[in-house]
N, C-alpha and C positions, 0 to 999 in steps of 0.2 A: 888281429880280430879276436874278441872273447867268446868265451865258450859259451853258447846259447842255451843249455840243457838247463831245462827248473828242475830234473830229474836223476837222481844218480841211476844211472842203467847196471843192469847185471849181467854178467856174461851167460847166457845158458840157450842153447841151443835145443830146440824142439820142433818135432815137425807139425805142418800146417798144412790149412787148406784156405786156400788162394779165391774169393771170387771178385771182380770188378761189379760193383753194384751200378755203375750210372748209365752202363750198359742195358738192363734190365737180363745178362744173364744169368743163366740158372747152374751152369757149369764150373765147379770147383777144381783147380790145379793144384798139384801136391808142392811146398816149399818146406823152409825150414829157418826160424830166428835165428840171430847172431848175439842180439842182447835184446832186452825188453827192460822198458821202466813203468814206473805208473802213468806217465801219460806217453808214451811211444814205445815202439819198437823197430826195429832193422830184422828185414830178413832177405832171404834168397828165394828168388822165384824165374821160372822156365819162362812163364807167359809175359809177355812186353807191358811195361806198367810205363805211366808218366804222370808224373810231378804234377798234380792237383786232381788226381782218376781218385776216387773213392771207390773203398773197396771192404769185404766184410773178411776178416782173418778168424779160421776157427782153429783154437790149440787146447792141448791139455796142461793143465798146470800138475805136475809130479806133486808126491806127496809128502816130500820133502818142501815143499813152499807153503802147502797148506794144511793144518795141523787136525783137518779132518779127512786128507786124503786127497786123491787126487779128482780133480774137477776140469770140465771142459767150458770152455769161456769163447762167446764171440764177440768181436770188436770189431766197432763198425770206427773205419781210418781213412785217414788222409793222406795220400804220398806226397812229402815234401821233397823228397829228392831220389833221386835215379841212379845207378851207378852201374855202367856198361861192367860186363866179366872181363878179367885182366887178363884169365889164363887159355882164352879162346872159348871156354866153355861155354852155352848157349844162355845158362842162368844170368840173370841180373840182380842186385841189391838194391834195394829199393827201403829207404827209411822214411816210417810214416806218424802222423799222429794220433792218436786214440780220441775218437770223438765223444763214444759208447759204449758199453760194453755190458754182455748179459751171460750170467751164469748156467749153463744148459747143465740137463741133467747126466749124470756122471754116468762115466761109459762103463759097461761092463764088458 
């Protein structure tokens, strides 16, 4: 099977904030990426996701990525796939697609 990705992904690791939107909750859970492209990313998360849940991921992009500094970015995804923790750990990996996404203002 070929590789599905329109995207080359990067490796970088950042933490996040988790919400399942079709829920209608309002409660965000802390995770953290494993890589991000322009249209997806993979991260790690505590809360039970599943393959078609949409959900809004809020990160900061370092200032190393962008050349006015560092910026918070929400993106409203799709999890296309689920991936139970291998090491017993409670976390799940969950890879999703980027539907949206809006630049919030920069945190201080």
């Amino acid at each position: 099977m070929g590789n599905r990705r329109v995207a080359h992904r990067f490796p970088l690791e950042l933490p996040v904030q988790i919400r399942v939107t079709a829920a209608g909750s309002s409660e965000r859970v802390p995770g953290k990426t494993r890589d991000i492209s322009r249209t997806g990313l993979y991260f790690f998360s505590a809360q039970r996701l599943h393959a078609g849940s949409d959900v809004e991921v809020v990160l900061t992009l370092p200032p190393k990525i962008l050349p006015r500094g560092e910026a918070q970015v929400r993106c409203r995804c799709r999890v296309v796939r689920v991936e139970a923790s291998a090491n017993g750990k409670p976390a799940s990996g969950a890879a999703a697609t980027i539907d949206d996404y809006d630049f919030l203002s920069s945190p201080r």
